[in-house]
Biopython code that builds the backbone (N, CA, C, O; Angstrom):
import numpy as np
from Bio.PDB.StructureBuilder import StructureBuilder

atoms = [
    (1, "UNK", "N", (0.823, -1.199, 0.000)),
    (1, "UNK", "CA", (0.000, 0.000, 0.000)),
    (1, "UNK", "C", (0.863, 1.258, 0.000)),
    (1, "UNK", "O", (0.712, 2.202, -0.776)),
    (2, "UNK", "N", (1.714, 1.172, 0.884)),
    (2, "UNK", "CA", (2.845, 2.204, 0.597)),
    (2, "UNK", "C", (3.370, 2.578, -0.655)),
    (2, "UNK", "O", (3.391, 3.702, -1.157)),
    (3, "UNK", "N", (3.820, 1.445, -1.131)),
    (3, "UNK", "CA", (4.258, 1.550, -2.759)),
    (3, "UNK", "C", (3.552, 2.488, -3.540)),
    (3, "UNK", "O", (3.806, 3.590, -4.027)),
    (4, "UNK", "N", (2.725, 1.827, -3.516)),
    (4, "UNK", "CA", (1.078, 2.192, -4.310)),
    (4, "UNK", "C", (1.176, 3.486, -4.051)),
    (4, "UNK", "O", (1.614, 4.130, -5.004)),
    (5, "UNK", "N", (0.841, 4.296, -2.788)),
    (5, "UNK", "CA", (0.553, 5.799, -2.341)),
    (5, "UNK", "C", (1.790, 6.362, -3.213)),
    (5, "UNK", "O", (1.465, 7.001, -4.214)),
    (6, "UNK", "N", (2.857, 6.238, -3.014)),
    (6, "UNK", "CA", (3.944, 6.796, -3.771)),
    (6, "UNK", "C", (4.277, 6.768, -5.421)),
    (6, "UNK", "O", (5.085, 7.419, -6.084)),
    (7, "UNK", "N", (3.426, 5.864, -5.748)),
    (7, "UNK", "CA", (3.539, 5.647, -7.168)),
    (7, "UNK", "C", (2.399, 6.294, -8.027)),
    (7, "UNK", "O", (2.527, 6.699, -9.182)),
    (8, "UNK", "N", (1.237, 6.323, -7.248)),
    (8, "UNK", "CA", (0.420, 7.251, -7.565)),
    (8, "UNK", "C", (0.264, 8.970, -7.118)),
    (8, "UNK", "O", (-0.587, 9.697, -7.629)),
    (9, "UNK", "N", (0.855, 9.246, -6.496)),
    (9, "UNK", "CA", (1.483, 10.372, -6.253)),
    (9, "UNK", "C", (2.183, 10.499, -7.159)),
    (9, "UNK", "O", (1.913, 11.643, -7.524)),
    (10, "UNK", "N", (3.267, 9.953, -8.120)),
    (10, "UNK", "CA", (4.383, 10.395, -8.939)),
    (10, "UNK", "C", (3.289, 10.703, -10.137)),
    (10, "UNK", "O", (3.305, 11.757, -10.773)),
    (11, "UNK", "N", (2.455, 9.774, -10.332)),
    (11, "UNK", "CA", (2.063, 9.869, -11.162)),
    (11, "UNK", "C", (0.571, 10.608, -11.732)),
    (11, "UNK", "O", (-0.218, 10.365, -12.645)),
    (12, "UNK", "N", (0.677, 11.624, -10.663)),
    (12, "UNK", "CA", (-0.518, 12.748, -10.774)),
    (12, "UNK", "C", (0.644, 13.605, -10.829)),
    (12, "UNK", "O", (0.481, 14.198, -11.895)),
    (13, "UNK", "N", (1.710, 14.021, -10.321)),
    (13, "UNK", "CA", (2.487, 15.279, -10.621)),
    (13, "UNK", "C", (3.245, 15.000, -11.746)),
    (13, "UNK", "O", (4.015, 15.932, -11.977)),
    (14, "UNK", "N", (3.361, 13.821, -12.769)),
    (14, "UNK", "CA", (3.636, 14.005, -14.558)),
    (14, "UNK", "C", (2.745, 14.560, -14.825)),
    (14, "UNK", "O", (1.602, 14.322, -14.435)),
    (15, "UNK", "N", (3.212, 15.703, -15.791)),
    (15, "UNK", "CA", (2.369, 15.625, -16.535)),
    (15, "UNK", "C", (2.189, 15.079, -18.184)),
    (15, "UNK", "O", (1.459, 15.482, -19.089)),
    (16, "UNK", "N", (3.170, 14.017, -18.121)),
    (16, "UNK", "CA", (2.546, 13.435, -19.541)),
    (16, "UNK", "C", (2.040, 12.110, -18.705)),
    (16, "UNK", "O", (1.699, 12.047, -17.524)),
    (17, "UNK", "N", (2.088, 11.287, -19.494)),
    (17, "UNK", "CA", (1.265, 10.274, -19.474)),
    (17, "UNK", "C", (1.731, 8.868, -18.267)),
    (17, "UNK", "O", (2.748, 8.175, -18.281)),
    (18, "UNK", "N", (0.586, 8.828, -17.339)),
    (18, "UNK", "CA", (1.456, 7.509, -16.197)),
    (18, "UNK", "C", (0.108, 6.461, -16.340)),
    (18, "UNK", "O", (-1.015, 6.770, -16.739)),
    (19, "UNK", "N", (0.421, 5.592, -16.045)),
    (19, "UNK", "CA", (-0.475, 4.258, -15.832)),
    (19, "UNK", "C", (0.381, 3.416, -14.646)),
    (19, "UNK", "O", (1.494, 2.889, -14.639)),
    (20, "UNK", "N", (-0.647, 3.549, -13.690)),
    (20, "UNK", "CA", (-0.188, 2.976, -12.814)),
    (20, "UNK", "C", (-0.928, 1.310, -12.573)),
    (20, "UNK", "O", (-2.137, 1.438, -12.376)),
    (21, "UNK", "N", (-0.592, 0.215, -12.555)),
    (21, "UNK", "CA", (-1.288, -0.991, -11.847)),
    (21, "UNK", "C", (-1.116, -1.431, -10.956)),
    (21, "UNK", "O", (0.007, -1.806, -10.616)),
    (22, "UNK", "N", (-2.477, -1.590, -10.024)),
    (22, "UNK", "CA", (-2.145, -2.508, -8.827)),
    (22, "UNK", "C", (-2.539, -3.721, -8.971)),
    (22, "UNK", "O", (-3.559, -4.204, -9.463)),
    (23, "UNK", "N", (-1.705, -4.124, -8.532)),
    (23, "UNK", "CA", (-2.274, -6.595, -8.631)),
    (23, "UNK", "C", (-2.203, -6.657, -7.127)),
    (23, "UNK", "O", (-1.321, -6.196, -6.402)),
    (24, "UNK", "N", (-3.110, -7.201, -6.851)),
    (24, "UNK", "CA", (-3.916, -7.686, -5.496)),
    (24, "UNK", "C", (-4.628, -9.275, -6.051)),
    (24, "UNK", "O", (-5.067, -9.648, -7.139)),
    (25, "UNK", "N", (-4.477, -9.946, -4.694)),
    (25, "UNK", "CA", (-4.808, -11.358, -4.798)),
    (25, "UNK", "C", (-6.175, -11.319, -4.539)),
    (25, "UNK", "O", (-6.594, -10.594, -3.637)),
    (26, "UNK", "N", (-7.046, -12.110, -5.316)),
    (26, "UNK", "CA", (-8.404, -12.304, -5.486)),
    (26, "UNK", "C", (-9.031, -13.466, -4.984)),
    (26, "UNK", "O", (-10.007, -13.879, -5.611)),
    (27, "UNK", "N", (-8.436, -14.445, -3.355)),
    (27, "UNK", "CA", (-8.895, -15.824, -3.677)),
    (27, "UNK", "C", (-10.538, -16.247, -3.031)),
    (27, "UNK", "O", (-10.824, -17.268, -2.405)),
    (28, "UNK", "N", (-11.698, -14.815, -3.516)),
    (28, "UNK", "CA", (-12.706, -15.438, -4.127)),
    (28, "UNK", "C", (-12.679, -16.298, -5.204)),
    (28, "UNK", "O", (-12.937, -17.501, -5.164)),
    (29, "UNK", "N", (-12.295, -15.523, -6.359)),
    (29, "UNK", "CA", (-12.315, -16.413, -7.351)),
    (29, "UNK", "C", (-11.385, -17.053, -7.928)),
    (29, "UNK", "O", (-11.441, -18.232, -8.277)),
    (30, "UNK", "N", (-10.150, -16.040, -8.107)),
    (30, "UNK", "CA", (-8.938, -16.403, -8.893)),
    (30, "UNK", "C", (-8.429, -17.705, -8.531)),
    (30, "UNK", "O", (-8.390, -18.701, -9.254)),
    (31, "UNK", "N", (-7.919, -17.558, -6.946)),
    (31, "UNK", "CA", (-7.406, -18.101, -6.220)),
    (31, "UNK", "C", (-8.137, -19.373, -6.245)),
    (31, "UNK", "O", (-7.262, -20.231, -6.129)),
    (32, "UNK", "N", (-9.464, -20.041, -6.348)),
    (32, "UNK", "CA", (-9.870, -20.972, -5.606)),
    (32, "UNK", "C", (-9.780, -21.324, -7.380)),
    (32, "UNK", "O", (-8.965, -22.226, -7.575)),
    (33, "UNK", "N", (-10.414, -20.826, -8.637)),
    (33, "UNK", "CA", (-10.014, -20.961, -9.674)),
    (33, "UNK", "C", (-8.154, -21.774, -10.440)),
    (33, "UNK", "O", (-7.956, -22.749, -11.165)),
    (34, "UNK", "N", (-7.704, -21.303, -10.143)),
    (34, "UNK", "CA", (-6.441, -21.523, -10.400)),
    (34, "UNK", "C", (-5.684, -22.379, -9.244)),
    (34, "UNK", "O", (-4.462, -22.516, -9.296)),
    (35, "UNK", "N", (-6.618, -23.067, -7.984)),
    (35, "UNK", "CA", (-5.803, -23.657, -7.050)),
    (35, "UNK", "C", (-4.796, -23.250, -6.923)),
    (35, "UNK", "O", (-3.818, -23.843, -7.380)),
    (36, "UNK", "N", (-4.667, -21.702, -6.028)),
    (36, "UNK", "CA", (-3.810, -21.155, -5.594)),
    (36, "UNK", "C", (-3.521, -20.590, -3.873)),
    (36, "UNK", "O", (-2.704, -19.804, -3.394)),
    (37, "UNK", "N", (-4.933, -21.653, -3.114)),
    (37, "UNK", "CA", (-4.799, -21.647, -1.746)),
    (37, "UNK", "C", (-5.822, -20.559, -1.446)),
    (37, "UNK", "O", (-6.469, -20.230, -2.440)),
    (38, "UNK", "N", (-6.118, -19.934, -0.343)),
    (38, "UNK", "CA", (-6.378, -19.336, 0.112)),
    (38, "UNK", "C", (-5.767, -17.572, -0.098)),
    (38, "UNK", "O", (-5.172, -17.214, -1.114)),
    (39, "UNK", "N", (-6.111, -16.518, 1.238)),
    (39, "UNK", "CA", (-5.413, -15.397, 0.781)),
    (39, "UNK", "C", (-3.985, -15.080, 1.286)),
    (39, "UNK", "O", (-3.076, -14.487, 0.705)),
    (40, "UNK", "N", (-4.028, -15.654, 2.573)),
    (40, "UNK", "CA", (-2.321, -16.282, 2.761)),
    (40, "UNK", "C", (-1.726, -16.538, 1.736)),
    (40, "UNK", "O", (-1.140, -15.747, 0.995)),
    (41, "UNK", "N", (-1.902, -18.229, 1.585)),
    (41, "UNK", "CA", (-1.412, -18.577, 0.545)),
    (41, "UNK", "C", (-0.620, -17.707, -1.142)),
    (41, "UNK", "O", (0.541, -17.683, -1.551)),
    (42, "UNK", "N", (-1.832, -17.151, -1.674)),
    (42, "UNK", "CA", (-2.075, -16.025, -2.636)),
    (42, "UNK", "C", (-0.820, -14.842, -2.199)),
    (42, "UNK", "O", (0.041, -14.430, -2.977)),
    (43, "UNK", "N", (-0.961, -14.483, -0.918)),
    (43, "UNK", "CA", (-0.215, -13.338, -0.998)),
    (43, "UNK", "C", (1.080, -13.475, -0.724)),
    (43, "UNK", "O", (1.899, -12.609, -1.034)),
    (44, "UNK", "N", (1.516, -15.019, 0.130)),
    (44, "UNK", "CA", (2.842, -15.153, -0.027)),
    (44, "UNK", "C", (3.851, -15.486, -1.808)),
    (44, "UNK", "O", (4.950, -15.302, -2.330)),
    (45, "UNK", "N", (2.674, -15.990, -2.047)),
    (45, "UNK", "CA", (2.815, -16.044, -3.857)),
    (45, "UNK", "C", (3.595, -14.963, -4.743)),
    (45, "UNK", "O", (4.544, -15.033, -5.524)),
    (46, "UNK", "N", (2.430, -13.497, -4.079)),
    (46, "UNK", "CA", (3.176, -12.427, -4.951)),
    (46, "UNK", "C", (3.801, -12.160, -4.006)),
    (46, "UNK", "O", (4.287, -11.048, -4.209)),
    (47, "UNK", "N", (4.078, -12.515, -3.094)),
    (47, "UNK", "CA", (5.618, -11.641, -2.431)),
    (47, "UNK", "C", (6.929, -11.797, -3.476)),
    (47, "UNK", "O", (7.648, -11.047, -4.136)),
    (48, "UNK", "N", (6.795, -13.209, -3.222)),
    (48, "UNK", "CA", (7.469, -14.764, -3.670)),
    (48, "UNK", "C", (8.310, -14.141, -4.852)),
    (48, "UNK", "O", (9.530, -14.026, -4.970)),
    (49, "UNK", "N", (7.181, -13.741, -5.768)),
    (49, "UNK", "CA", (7.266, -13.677, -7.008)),
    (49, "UNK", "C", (7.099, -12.058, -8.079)),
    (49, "UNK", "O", (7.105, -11.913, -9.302)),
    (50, "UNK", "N", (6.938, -10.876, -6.739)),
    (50, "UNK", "CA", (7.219, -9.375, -7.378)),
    (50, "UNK", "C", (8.558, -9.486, -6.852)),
    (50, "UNK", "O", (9.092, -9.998, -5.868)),
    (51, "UNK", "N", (9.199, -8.262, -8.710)),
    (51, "UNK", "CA", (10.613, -7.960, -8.296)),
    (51, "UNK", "C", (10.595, -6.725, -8.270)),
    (51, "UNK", "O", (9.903, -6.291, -9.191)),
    (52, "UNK", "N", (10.939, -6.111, -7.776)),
    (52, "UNK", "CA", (11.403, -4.409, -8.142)),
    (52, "UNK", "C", (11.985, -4.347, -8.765)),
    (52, "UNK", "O", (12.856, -5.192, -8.972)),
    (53, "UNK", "N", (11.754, -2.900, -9.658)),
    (53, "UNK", "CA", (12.723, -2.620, -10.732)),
    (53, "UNK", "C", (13.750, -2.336, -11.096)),
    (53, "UNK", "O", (14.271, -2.515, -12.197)),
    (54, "UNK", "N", (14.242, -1.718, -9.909)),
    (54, "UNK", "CA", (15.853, -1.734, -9.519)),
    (54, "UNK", "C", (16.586, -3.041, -9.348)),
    (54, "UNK", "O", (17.629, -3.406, -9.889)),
    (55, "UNK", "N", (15.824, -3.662, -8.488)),
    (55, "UNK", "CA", (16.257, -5.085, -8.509)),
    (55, "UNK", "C", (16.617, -6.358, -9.473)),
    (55, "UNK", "O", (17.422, -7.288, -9.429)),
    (56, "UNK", "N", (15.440, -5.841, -10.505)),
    (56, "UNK", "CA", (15.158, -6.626, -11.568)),
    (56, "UNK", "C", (16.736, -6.117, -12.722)),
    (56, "UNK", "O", (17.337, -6.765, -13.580)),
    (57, "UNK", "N", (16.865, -5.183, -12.373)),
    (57, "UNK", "CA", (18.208, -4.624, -13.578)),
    (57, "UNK", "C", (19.520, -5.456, -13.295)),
    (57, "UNK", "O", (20.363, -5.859, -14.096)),
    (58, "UNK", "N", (19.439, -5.619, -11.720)),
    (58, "UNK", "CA", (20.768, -6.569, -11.534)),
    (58, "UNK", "C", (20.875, -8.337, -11.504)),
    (58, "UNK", "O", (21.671, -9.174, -11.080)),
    (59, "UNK", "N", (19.299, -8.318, -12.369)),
    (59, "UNK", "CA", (19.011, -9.810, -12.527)),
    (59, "UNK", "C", (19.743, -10.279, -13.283)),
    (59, "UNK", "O", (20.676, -9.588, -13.692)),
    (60, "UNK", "N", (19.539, -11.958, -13.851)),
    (60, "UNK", "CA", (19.508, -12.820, -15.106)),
    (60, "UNK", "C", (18.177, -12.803, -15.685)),
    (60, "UNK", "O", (17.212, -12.228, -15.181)),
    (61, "UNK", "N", (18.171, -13.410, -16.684)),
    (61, "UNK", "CA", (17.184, -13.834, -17.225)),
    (61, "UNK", "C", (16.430, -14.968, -16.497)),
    (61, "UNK", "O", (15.308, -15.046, -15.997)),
    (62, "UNK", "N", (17.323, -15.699, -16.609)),
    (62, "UNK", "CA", (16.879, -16.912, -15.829)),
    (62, "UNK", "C", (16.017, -16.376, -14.290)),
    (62, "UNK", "O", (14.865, -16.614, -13.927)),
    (63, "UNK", "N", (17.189, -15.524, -13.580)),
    (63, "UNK", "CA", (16.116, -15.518, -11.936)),
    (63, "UNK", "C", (15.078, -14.664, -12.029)),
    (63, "UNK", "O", (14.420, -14.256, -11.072)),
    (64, "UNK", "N", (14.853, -14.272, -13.622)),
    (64, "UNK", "CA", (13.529, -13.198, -13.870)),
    (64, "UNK", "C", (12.603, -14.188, -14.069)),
    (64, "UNK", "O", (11.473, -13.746, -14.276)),
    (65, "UNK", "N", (12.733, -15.709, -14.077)),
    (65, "UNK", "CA", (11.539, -16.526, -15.114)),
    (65, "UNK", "C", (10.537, -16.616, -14.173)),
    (65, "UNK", "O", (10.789, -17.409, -13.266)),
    (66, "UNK", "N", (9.583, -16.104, -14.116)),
    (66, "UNK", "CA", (7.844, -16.750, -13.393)),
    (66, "UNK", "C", (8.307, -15.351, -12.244)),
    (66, "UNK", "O", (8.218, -15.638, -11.051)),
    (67, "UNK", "N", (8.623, -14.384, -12.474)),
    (67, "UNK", "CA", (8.396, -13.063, -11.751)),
    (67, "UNK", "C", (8.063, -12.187, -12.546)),
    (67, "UNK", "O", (8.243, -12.221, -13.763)),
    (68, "UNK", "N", (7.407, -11.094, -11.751)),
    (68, "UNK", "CA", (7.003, -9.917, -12.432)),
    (68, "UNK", "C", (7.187, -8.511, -11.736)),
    (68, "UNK", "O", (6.938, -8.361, -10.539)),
    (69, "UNK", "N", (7.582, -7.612, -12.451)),
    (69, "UNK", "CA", (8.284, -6.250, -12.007)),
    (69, "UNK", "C", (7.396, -5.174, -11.310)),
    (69, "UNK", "O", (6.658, -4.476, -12.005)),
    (70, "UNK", "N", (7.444, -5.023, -9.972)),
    (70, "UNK", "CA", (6.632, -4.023, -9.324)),
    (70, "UNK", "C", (7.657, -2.637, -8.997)),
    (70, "UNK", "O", (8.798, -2.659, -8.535)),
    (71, "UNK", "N", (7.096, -1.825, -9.274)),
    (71, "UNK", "CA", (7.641, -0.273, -8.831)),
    (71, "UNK", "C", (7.224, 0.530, -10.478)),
    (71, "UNK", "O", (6.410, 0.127, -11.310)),
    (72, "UNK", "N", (7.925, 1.505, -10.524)),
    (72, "UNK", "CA", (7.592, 2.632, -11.729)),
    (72, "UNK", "C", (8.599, 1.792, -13.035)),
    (72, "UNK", "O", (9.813, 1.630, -13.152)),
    (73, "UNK", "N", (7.396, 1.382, -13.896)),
    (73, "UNK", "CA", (7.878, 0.651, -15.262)),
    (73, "UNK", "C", (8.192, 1.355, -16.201)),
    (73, "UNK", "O", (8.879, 0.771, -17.039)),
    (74, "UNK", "N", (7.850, 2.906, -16.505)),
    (74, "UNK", "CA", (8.510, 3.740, -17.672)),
    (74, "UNK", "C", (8.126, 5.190, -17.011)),
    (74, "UNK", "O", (7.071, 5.565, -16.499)),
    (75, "UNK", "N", (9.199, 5.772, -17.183)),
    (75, "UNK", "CA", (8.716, 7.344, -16.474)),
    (75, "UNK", "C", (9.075, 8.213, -18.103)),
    (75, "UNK", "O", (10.138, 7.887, -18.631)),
    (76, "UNK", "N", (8.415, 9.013, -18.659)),
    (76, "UNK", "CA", (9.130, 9.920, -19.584)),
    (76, "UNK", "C", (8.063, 11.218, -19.405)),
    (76, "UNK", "O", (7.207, 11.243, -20.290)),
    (77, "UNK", "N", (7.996, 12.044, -18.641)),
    (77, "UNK", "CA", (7.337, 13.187, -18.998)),
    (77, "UNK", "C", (8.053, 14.120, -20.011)),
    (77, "UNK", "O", (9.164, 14.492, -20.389)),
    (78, "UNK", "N", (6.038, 14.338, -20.314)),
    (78, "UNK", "CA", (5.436, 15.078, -21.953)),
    (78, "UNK", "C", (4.953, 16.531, -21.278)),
    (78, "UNK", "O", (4.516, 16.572, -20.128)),
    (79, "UNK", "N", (5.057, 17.499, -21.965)),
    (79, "UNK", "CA", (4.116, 18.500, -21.452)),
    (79, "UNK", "C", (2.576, 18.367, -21.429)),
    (79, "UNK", "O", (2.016, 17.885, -22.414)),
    (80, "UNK", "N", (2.220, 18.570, -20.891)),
    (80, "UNK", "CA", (0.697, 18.824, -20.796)),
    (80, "UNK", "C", (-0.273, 19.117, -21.978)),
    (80, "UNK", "O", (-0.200, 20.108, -22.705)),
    (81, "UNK", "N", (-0.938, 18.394, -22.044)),
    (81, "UNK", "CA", (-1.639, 18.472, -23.211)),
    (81, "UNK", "C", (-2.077, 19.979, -23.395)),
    (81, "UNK", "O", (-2.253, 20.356, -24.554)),
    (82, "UNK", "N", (-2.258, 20.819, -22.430)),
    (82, "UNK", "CA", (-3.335, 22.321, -22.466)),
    (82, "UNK", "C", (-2.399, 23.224, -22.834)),
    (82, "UNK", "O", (-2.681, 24.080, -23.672)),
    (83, "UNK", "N", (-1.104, 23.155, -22.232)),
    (83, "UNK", "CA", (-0.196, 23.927, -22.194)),
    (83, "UNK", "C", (0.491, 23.911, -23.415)),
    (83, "UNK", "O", (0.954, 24.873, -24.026)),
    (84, "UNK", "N", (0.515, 22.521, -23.759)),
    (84, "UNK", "CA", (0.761, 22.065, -25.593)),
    (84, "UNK", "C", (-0.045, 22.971, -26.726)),
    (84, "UNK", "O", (0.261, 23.662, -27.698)),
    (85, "UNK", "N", (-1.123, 22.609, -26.108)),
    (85, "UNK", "CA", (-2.102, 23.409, -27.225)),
    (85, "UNK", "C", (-2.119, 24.878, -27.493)),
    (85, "UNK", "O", (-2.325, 25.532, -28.516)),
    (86, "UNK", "N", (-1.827, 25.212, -26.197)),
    (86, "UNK", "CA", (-2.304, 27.273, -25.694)),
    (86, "UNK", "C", (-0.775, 27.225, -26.728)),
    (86, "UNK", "O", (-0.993, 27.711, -27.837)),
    (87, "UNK", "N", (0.217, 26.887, -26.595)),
    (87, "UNK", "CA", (1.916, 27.022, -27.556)),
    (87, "UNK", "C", (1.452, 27.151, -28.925)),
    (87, "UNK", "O", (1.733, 28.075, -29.689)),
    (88, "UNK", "N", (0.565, 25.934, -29.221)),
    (88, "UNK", "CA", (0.290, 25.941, -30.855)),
    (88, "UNK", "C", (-0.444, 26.870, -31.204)),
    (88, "UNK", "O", (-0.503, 27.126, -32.407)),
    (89, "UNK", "N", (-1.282, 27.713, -30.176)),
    (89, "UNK", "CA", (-2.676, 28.172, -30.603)),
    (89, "UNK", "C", (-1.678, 29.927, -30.475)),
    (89, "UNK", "O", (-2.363, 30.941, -30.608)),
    (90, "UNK", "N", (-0.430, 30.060, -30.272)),
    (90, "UNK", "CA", (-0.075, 31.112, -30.077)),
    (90, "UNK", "C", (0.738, 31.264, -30.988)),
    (90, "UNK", "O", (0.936, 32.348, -31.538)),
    (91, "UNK", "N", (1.342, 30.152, -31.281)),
    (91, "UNK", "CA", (2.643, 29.981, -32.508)),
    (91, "UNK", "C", (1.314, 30.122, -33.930)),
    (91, "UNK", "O", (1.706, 30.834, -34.854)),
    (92, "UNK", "N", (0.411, 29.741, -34.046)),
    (92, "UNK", "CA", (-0.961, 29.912, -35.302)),
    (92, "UNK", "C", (-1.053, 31.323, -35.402)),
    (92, "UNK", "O", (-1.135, 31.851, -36.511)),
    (93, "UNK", "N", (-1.045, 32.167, -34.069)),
    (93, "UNK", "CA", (-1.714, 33.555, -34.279)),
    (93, "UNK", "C", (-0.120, 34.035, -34.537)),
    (93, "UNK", "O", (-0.280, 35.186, -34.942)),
    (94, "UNK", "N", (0.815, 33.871, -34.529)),
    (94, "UNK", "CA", (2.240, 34.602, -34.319)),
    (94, "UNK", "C", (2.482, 34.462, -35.992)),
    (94, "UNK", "O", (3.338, 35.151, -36.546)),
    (95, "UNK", "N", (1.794, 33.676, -36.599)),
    (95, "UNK", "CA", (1.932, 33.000, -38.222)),
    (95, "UNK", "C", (0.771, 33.877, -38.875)),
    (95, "UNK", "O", (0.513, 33.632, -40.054)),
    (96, "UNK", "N", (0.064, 34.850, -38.243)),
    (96, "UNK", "CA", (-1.207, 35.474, -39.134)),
    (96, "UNK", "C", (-0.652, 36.339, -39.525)),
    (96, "UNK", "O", (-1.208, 37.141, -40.277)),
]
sb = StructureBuilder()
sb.init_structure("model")
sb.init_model(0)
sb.init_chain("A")
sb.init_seg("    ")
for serial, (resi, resn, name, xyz) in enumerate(atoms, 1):
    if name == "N":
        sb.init_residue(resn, " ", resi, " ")
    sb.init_atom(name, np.array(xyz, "f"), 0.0, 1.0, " ", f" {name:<3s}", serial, name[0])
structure = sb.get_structure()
């Protein structure tokens, strides 16, 4: 949850484009679906098996197999779409 608060925080002060995901264990269905135990069970799973992304850089391939990367997956801020536009809509009238 911590993670989460901080990652969505980063990603209201870009202003180009963030997508953030959270994966949370489901064993209403998933879990009892996929015989994956209970929510214990389930959540020692993704412990088990999230890497961080820092972490993940000083991997192999190999100790990456059947994990998946939690923390900020691509950061590139864009300007703002409004602030983009008001530029073009000034650079149009600067061209009349």
């Amino acid at each position: 949850a911590n993670q989460l608060k901080d990652l969505i925080k980063s990603g209201i002060q870009n202003k180009g484009f963030s997508l953030i995901e959270a994966i949370t264990a489901c064993p209403t269905y998933f879990g009892r679906k996929n015989k994956m135990g209970g929510p214990v069970e389930m959540m020692t799973w993704q412990k088990d098996h999230a890497v961080p992304v820092k972490a993940a850089e000083k991997m192999t391939v190999e100790q990456l197999d059947d994990k998946f990367l939690t923390g900020e997956l691509y950061y590139k801020p864009e300007p703002e779409y409004c602030e983009q536009y008001a530029r073009t809509i000034l650079s149009a009238e600067a061209g009349k």
